[in-house]
mmCIF file of the N, C-alpha and C atoms, coordinates in Angstrom:
data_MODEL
# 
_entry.id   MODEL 
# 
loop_
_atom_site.group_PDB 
_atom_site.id 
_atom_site.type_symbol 
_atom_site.label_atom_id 
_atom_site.label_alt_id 
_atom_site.label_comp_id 
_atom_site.label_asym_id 
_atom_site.label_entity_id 
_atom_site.label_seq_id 
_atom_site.pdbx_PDB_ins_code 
_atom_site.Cartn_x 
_atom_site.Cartn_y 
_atom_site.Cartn_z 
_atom_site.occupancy 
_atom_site.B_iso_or_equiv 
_atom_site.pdbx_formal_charge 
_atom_site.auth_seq_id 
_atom_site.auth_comp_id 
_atom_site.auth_asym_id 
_atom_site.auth_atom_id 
_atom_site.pdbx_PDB_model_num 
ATOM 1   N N  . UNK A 1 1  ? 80.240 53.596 -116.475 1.00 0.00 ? 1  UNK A N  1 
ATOM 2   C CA . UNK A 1 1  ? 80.025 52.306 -115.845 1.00 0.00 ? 1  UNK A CA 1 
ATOM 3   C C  . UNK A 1 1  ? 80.563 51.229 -116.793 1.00 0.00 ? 1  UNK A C  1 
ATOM 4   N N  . UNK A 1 2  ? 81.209 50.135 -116.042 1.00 0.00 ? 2  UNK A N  1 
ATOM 5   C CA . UNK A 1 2  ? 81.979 49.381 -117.041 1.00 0.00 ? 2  UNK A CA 1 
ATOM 6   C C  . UNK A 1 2  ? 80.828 48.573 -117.056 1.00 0.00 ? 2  UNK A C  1 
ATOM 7   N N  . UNK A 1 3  ? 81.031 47.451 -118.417 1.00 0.00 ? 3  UNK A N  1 
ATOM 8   C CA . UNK A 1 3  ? 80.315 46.669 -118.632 1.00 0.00 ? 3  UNK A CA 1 
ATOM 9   C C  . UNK A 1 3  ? 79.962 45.086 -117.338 1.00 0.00 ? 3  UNK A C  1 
ATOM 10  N N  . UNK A 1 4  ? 81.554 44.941 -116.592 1.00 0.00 ? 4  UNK A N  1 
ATOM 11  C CA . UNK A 1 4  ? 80.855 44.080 -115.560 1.00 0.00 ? 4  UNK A CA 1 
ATOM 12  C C  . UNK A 1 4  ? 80.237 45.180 -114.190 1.00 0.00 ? 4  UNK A C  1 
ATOM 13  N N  . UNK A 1 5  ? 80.371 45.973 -114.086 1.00 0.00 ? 5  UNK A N  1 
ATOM 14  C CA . UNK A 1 5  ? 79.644 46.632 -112.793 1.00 0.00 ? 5  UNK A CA 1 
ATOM 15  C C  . UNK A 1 5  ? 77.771 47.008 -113.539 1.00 0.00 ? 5  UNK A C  1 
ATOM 16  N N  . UNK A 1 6  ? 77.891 46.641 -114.473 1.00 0.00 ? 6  UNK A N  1 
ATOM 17  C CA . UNK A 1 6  ? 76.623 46.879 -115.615 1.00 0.00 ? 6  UNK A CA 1 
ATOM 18  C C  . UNK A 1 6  ? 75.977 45.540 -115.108 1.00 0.00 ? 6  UNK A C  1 
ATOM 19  N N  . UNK A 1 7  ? 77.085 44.166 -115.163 1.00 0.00 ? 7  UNK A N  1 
ATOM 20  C CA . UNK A 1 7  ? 76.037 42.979 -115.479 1.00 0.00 ? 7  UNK A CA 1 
ATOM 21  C C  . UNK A 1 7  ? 75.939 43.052 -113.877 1.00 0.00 ? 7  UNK A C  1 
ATOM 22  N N  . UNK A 1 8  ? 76.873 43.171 -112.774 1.00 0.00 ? 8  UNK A N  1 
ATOM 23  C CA . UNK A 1 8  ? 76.605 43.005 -111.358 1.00 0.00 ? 8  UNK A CA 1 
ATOM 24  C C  . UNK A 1 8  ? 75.235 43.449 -110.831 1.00 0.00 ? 8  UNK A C  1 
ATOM 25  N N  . UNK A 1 9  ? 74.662 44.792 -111.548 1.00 0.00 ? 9  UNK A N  1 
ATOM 26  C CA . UNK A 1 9  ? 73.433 45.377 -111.086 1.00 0.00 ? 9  UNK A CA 1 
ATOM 27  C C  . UNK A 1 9  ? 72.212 44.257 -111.469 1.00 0.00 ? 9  UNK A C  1 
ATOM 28  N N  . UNK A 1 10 ? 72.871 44.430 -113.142 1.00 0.00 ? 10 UNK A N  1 
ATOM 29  C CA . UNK A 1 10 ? 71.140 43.731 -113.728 1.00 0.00 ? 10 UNK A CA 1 
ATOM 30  C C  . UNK A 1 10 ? 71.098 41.648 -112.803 1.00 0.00 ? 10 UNK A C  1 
ATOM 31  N N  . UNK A 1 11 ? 72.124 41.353 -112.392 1.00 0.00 ? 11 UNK A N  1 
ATOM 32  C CA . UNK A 1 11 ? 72.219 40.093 -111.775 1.00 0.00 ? 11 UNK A CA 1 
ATOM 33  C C  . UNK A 1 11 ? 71.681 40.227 -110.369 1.00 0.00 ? 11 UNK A C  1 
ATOM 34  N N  . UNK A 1 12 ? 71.699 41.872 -109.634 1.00 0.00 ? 12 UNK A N  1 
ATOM 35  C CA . UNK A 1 12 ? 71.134 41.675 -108.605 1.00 0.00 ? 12 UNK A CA 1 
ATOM 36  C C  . UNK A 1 12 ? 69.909 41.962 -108.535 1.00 0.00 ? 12 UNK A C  1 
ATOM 37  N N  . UNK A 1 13 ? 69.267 43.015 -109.338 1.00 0.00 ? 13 UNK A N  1 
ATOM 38  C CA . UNK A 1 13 ? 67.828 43.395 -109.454 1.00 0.00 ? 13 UNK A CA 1 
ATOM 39  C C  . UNK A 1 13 ? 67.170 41.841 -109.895 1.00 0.00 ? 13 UNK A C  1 
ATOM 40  N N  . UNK A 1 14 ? 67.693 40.879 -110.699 1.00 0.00 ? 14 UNK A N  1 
ATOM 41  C CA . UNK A 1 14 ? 66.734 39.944 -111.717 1.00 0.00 ? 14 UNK A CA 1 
ATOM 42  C C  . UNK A 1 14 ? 66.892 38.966 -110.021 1.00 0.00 ? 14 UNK A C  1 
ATOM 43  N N  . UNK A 1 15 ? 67.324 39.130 -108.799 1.00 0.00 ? 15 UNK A N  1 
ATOM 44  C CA . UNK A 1 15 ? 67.943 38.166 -108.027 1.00 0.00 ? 15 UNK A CA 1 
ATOM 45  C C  . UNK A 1 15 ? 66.712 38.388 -107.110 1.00 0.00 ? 15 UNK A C  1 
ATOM 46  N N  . UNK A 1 16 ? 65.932 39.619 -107.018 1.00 0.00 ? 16 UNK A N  1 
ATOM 47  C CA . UNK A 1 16 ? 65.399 40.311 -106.099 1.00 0.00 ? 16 UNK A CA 1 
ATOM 48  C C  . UNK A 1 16 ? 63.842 39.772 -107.186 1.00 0.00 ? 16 UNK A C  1 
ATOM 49  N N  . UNK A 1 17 ? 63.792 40.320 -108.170 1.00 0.00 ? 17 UNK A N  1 
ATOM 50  C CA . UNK A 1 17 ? 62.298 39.798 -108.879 1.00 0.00 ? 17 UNK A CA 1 
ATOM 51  C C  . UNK A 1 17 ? 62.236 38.258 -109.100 1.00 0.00 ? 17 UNK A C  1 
ATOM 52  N N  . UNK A 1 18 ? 63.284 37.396 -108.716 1.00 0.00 ? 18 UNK A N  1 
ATOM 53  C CA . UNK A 1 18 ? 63.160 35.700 -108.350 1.00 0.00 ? 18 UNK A CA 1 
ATOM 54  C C  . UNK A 1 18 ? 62.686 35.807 -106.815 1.00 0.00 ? 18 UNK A C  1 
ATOM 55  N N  . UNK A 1 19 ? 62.771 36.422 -105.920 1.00 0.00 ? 19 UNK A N  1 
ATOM 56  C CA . UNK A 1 19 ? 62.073 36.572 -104.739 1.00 0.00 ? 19 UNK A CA 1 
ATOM 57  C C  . UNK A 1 19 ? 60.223 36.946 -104.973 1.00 0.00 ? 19 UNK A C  1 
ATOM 58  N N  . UNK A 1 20 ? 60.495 38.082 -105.849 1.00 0.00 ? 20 UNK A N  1 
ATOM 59  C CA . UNK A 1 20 ? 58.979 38.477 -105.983 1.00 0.00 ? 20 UNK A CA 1 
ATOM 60  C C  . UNK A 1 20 ? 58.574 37.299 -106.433 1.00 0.00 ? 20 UNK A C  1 
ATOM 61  N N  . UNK A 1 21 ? 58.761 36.931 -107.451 1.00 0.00 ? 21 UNK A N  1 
ATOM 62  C CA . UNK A 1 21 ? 58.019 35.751 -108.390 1.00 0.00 ? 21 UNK A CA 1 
ATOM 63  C C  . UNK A 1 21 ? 57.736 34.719 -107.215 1.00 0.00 ? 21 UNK A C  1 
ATOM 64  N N  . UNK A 1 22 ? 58.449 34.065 -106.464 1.00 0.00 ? 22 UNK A N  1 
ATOM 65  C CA . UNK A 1 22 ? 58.547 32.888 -105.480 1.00 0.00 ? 22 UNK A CA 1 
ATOM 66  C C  . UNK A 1 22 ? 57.144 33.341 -104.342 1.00 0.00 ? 22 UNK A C  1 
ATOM 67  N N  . UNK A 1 23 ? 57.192 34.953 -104.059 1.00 0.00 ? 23 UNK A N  1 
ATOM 68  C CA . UNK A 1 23 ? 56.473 35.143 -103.177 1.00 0.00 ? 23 UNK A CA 1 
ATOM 69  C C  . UNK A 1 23 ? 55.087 35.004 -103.880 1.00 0.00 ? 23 UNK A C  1 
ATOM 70  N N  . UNK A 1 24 ? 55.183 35.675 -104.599 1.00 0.00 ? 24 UNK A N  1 
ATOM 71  C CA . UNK A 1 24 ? 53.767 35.908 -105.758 1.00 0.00 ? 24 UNK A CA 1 
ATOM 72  C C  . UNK A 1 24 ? 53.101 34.591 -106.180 1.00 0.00 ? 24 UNK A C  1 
ATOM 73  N N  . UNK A 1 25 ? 53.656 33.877 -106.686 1.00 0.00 ? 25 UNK A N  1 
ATOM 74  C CA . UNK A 1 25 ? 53.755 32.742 -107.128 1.00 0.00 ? 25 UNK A CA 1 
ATOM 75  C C  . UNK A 1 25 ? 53.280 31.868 -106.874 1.00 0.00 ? 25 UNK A C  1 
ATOM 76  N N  . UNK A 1 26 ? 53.859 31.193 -105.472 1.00 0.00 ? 26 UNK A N  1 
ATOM 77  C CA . UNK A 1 26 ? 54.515 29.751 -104.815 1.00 0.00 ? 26 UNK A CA 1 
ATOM 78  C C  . UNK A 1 26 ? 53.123 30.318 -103.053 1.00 0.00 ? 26 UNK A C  1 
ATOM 79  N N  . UNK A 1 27 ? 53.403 31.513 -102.668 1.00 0.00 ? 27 UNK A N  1 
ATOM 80  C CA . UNK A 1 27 ? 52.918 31.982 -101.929 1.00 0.00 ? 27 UNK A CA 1 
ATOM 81  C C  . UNK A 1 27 ? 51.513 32.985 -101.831 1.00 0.00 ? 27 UNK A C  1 
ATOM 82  N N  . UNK A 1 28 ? 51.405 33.568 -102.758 1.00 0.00 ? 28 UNK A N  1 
ATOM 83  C CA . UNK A 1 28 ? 50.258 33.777 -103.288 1.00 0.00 ? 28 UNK A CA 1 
ATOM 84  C C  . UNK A 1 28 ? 50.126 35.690 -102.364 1.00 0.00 ? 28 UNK A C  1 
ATOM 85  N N  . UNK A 1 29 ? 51.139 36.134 -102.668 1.00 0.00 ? 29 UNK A N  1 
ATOM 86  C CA . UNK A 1 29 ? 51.413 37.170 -101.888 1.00 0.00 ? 29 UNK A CA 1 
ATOM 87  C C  . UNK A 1 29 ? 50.277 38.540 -102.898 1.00 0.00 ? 29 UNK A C  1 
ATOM 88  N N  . UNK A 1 30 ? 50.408 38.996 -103.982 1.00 0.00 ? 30 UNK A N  1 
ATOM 89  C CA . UNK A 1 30 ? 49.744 39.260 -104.374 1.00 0.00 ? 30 UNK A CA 1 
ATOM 90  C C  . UNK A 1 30 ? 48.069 39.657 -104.471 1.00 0.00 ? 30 UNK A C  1 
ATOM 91  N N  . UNK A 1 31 ? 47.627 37.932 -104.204 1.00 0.00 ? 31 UNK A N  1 
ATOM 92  C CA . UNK A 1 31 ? 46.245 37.899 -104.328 1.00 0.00 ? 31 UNK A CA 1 
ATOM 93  C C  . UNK A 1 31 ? 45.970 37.450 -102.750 1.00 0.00 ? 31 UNK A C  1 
ATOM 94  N N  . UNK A 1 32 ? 46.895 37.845 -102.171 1.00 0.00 ? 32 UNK A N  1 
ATOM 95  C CA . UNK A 1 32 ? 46.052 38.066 -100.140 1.00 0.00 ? 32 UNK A CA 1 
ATOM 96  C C  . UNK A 1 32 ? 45.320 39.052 -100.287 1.00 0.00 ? 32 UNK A C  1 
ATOM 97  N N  . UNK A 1 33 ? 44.552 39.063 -99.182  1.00 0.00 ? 33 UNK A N  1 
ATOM 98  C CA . UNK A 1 33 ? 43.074 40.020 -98.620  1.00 0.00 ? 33 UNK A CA 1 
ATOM 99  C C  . UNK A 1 33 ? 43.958 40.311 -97.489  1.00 0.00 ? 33 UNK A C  1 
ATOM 100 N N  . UNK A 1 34 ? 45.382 40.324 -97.006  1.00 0.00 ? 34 UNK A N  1 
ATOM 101 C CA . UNK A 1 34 ? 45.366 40.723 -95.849  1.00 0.00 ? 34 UNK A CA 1 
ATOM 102 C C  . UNK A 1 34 ? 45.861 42.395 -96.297  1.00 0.00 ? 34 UNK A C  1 
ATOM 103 N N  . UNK A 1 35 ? 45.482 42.905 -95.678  1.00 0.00 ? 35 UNK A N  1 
ATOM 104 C CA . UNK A 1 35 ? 45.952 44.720 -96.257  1.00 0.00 ? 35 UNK A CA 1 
ATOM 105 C C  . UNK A 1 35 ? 45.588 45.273 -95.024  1.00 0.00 ? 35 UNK A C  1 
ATOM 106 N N  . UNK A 1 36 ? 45.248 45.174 -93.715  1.00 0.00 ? 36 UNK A N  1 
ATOM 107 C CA . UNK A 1 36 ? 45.525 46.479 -93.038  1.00 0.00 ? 36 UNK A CA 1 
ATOM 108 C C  . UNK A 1 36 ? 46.245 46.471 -91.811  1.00 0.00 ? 36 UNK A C  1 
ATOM 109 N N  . UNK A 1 37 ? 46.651 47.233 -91.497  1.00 0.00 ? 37 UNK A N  1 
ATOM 110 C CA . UNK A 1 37 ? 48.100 48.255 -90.189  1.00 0.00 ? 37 UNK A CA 1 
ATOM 111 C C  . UNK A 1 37 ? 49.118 47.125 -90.244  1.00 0.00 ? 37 UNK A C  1 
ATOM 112 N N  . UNK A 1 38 ? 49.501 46.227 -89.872  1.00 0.00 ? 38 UNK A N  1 
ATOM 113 C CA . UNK A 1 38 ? 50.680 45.788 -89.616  1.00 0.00 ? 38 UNK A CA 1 
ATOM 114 C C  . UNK A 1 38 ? 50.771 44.176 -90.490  1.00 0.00 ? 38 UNK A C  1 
ATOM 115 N N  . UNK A 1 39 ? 49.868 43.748 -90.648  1.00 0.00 ? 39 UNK A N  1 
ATOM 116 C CA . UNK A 1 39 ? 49.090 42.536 -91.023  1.00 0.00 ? 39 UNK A CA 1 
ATOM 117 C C  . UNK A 1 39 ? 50.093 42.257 -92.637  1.00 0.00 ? 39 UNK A C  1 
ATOM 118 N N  . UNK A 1 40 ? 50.197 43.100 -93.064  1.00 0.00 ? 40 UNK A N  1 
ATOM 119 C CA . UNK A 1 40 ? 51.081 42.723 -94.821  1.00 0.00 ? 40 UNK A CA 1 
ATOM 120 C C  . UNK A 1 40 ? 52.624 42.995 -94.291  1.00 0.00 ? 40 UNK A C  1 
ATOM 121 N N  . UNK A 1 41 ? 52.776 43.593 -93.827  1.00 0.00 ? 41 UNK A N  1 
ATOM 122 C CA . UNK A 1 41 ? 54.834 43.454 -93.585  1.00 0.00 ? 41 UNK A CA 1 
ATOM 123 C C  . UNK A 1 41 ? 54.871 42.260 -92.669  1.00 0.00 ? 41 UNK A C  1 
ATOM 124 N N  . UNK A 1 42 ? 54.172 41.768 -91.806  1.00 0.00 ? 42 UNK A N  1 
ATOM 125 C CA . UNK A 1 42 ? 54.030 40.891 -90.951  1.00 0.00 ? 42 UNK A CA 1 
ATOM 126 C C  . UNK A 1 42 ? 53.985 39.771 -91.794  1.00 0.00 ? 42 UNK A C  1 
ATOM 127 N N  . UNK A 1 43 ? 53.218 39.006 -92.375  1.00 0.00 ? 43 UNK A N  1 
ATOM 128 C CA . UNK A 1 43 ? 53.107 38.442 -93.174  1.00 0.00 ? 43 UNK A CA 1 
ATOM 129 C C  . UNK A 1 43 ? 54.128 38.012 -94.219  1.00 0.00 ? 43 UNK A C  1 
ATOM 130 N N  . UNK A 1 44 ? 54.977 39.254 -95.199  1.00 0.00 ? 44 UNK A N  1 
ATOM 131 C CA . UNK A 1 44 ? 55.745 39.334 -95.572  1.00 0.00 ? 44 UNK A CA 1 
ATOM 132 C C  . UNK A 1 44 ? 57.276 38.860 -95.000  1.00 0.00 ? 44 UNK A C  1 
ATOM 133 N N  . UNK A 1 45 ? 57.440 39.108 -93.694  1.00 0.00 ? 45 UNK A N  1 
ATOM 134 C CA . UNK A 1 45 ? 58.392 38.474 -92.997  1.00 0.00 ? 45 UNK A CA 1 
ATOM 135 C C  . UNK A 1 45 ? 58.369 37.323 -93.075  1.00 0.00 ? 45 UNK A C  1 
ATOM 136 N N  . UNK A 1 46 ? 57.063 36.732 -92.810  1.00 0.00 ? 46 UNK A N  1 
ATOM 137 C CA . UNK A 1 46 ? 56.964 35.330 -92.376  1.00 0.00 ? 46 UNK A CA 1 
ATOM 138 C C  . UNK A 1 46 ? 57.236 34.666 -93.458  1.00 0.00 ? 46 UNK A C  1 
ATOM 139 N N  . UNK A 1 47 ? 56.792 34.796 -94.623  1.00 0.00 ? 47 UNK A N  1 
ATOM 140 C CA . UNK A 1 47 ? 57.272 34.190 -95.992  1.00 0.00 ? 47 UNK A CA 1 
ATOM 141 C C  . UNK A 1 47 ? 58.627 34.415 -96.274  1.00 0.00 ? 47 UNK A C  1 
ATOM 142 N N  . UNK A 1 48 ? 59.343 35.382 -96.259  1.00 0.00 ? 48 UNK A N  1 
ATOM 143 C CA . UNK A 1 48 ? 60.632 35.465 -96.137  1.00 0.00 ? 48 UNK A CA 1 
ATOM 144 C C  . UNK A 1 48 ? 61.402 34.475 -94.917  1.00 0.00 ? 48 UNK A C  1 
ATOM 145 N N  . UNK A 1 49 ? 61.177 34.514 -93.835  1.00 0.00 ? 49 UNK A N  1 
ATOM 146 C CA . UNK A 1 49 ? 61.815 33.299 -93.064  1.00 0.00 ? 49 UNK A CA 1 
ATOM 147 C C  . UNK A 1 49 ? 61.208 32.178 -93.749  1.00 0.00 ? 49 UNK A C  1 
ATOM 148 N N  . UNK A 1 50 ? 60.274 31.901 -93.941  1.00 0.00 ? 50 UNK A N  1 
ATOM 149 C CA . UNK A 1 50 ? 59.718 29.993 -94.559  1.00 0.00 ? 50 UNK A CA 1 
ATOM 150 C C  . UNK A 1 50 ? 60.454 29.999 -95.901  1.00 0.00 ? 50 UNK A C  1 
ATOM 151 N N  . UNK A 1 51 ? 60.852 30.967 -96.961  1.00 0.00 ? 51 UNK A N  1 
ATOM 152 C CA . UNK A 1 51 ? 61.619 30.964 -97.726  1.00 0.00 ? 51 UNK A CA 1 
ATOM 153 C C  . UNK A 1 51 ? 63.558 30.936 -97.631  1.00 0.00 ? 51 UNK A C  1 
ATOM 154 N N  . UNK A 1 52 ? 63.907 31.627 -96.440  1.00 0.00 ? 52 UNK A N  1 
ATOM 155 C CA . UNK A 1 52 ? 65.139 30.897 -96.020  1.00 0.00 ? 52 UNK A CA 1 
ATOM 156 C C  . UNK A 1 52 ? 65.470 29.755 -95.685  1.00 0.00 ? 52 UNK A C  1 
ATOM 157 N N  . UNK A 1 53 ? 64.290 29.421 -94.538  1.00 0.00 ? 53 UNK A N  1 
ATOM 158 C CA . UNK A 1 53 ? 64.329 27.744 -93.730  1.00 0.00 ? 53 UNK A CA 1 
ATOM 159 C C  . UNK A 1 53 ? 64.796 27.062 -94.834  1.00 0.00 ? 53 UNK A C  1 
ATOM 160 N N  . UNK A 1 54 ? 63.065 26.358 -96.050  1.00 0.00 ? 54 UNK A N  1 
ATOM 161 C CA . UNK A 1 54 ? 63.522 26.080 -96.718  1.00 0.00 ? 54 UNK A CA 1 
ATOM 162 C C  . UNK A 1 54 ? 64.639 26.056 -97.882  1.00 0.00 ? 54 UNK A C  1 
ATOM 163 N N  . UNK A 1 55 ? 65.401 27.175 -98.022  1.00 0.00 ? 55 UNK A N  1 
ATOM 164 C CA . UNK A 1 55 ? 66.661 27.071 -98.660  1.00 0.00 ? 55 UNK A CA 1 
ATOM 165 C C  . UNK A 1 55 ? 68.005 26.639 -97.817  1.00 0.00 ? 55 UNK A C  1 
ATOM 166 N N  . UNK A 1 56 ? 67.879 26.597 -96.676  1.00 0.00 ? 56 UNK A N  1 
ATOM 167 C CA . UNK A 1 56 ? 68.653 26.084 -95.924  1.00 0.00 ? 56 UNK A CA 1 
ATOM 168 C C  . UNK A 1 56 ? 69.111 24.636 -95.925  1.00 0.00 ? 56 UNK A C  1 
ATOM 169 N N  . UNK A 1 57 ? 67.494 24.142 -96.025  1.00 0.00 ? 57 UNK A N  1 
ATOM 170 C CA . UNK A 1 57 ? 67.740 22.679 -96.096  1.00 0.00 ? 57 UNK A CA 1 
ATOM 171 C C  . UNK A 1 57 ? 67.509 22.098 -97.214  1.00 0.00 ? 57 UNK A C  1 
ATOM 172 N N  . UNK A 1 58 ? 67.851 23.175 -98.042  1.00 0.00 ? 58 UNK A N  1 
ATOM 173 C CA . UNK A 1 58 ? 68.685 22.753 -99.568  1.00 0.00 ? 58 UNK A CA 1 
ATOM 174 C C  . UNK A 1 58 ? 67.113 22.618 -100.709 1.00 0.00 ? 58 UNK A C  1 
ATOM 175 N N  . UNK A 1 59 ? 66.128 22.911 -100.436 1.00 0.00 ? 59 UNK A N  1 
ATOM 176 C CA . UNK A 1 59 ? 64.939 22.884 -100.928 1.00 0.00 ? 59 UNK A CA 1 
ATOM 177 C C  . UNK A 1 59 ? 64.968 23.934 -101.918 1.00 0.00 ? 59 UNK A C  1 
ATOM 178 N N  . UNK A 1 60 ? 64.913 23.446 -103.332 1.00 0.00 ? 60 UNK A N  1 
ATOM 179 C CA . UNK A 1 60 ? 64.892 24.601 -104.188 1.00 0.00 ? 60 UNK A CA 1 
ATOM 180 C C  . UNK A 1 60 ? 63.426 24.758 -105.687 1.00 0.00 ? 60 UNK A C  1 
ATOM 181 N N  . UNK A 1 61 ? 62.803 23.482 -104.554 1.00 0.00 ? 61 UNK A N  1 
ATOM 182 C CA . UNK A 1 61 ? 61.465 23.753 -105.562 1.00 0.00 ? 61 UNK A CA 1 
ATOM 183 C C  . UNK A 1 61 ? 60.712 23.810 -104.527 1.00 0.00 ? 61 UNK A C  1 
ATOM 184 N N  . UNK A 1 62 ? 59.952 25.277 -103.865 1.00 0.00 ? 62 UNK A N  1 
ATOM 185 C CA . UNK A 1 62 ? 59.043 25.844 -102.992 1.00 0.00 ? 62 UNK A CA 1 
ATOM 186 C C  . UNK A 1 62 ? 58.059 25.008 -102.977 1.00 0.00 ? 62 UNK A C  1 
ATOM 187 N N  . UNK A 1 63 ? 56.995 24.707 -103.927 1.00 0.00 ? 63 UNK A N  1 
ATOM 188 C CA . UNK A 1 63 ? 55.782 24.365 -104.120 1.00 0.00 ? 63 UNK A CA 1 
ATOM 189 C C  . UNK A 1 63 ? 55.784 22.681 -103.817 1.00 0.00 ? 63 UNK A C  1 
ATOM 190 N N  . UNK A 1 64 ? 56.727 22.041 -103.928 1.00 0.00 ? 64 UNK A N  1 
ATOM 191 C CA . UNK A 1 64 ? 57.095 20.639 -104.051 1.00 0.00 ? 64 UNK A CA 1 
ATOM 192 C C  . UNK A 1 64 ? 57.196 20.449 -101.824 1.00 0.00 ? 64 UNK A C  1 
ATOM 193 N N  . UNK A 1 65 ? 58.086 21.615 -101.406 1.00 0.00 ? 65 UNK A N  1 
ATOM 194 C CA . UNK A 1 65 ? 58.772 21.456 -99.828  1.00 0.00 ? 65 UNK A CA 1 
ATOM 195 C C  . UNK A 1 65 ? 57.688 21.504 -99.411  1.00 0.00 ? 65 UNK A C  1 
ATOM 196 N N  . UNK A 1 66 ? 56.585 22.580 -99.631  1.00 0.00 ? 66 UNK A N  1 
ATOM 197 C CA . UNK A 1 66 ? 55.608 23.109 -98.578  1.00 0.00 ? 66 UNK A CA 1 
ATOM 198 C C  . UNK A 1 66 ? 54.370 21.911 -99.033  1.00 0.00 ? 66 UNK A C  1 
ATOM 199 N N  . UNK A 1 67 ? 54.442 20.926 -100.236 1.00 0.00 ? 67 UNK A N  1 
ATOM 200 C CA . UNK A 1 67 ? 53.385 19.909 -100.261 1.00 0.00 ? 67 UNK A CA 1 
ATOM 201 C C  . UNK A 1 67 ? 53.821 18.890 -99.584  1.00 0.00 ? 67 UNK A C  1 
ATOM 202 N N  . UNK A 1 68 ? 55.508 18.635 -99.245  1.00 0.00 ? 68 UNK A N  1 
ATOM 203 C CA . UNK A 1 68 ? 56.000 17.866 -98.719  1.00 0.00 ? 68 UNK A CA 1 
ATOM 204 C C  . UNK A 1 68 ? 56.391 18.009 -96.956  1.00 0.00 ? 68 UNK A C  1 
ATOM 205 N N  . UNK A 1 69 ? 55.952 19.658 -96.508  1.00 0.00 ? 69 UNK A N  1 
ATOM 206 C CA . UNK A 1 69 ? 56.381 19.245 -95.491  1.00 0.00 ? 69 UNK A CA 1 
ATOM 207 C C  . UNK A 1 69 ? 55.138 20.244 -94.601  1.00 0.00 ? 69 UNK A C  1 
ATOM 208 N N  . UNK A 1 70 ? 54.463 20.352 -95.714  1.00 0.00 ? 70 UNK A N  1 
ATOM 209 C CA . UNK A 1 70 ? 52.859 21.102 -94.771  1.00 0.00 ? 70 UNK A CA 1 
ATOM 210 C C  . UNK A 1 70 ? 52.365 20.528 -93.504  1.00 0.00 ? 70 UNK A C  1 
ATOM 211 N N  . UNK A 1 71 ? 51.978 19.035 -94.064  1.00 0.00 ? 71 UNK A N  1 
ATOM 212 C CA . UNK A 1 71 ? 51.097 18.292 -92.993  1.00 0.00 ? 71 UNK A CA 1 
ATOM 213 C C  . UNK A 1 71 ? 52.216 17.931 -91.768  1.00 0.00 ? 71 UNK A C  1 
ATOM 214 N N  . UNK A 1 72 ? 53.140 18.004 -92.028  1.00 0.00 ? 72 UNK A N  1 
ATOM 215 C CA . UNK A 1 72 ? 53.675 17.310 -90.471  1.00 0.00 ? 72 UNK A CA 1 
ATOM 216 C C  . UNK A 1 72 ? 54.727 18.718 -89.851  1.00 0.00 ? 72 UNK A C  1 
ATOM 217 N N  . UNK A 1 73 ? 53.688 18.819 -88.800  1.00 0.00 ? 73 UNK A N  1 
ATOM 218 C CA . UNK A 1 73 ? 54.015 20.055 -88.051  1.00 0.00 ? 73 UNK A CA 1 
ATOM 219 C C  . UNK A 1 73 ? 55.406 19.609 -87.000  1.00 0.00 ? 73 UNK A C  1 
ATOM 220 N N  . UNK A 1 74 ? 55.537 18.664 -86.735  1.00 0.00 ? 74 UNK A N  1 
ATOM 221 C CA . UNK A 1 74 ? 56.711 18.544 -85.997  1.00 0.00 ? 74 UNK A CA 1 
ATOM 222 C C  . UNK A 1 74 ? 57.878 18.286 -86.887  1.00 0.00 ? 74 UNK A C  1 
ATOM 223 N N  . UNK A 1 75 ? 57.719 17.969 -88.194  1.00 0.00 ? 75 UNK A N  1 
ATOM 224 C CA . UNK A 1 75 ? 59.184 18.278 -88.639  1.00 0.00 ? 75 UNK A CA 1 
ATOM 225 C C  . UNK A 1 75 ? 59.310 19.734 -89.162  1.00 0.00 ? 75 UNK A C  1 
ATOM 226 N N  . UNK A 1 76 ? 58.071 20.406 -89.432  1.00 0.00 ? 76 UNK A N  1 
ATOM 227 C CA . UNK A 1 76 ? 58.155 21.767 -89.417  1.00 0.00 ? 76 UNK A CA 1 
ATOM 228 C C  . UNK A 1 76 ? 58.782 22.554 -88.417  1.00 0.00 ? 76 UNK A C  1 
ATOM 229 N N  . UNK A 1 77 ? 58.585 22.413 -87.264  1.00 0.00 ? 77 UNK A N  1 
ATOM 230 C CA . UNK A 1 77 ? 59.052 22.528 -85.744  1.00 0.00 ? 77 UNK A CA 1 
ATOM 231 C C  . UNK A 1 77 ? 60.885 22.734 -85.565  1.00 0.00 ? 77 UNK A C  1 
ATOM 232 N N  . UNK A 1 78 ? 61.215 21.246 -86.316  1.00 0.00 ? 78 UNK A N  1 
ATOM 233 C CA . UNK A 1 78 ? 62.200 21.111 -86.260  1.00 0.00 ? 78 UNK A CA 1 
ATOM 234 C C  . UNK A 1 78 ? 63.293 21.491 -87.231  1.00 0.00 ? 78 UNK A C  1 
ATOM 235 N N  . UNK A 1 79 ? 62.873 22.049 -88.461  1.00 0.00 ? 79 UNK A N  1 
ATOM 236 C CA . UNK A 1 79 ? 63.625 22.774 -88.817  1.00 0.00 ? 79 UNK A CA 1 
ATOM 237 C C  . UNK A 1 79 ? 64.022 24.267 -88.776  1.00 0.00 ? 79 UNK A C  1 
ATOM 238 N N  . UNK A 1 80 ? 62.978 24.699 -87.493  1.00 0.00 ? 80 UNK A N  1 
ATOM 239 C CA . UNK A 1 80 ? 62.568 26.190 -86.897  1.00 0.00 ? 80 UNK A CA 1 
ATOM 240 C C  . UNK A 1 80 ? 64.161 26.337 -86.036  1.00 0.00 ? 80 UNK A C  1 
ATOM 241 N N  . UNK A 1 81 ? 64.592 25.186 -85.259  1.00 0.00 ? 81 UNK A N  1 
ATOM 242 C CA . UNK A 1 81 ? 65.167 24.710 -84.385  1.00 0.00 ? 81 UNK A CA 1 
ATOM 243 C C  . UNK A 1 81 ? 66.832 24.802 -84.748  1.00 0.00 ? 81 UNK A C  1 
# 
């Protein structure tokens, strides 16, 4: 293995534990009580789409978007849209 097909891996694994961290983190994925039949991949999706939305619309501090765009459900709405 050459040394850049070396750094390509470790750049995509560290790309994938910036997801964990964000979920864990920012989302509190970890310390949920939700755990049974469908209820945690379900869940898991849903944080994964609210984590695209917001990168879409260029939001790159999680904790800052979701204090900024919690309370108003119709612009929430509208970036569903």
């Amino acid at each position: 293995m050459s040394a850049k097909e070396y750094n390509l891996g470790i750049r995509a694994h560290w790309s994938i534990e910036s997801m964990h961290y964000i979920k864990d983190v920012t989302f509190g994925e970890d310390a949920s009580l939700i755990r049974t039949g469908h209820a945690p991949t379900n869940f898991s999706i849903i944080r994964n789409i609210a984590m695209n939305v917001l990168r879409r619309e260029n939001y790159l501090n999680f904790p800052q978007a979701i204090r900024m765009l919690g309370g108003d459900v119709k612009r929430l709405c509208n970036l569903l849209v």
